[in-house]
N, C-alpha and C positions, 0 to 999 in steps of 0.2 A: 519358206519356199521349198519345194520338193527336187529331191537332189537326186543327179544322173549317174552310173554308172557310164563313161564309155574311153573311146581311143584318138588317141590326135595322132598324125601322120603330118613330119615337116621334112622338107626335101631341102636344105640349104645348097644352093645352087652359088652362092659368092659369098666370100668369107668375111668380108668389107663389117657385117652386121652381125659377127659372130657374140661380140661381147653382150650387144645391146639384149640377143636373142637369152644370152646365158641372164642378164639380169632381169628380163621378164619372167623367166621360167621360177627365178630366185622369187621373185616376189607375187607369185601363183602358187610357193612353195607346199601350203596348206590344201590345197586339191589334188596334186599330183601324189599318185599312191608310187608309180613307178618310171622308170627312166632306160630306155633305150638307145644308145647311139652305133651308128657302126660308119665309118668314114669307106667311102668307096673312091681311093688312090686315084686308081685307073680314070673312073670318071670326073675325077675333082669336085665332086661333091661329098657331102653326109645325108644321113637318116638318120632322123629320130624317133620312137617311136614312145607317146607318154601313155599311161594306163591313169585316168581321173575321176573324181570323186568329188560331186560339186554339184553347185544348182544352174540353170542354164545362165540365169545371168554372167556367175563366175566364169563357167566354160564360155560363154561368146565372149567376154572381156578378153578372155585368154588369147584365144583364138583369132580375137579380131585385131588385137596389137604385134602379135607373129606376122599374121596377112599382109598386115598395112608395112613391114620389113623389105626393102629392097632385098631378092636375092632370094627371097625365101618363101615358098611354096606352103600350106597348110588345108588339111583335110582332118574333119572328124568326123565321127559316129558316136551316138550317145542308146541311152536305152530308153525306150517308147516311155517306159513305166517309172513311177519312183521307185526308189531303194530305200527311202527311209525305213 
């Protein structure tokens, strides 16, 4: 299957799902090139931001067990073309 370069964007908005969030990322651990976080205090939220490397199966799997997270918000982009 022909594999995506692109960028996931997750907004945790409640903390409640934080662990569950850390152990799907764990076990996506093979697609993810990079990792992102910055905690925004003031708003009581985080951003994440992953950089991946996958085929879309893998990235919508990803992506779709994040979404389905009370709390937690999820946006990506991928690349039109393969990367193989």
């Amino acid at each position: 299957m022909d594999k995506r370069i692109g960028v996931i964007g997750i907004v945790v908005e409640s903390k409640e799902n934080i662990p569950r969030l850390n152990a799907i990322l764990s076990e996506f651990g093979n697609c993810i090139i990079g990792r992102m976080g910055v905690p925004y205090q003031k708003k009581e939220l985080a951003v994440i931001s992953l950089i991946v490397d996958g085929n879309t199966d893998e990235i919508g799997a990803l992506t779709g067990q994040l979404g389905n997270l009370k709390g937690i918000n999820v946006k990506s982009a991928l690349t039109k073309t393969s990367t193989d």
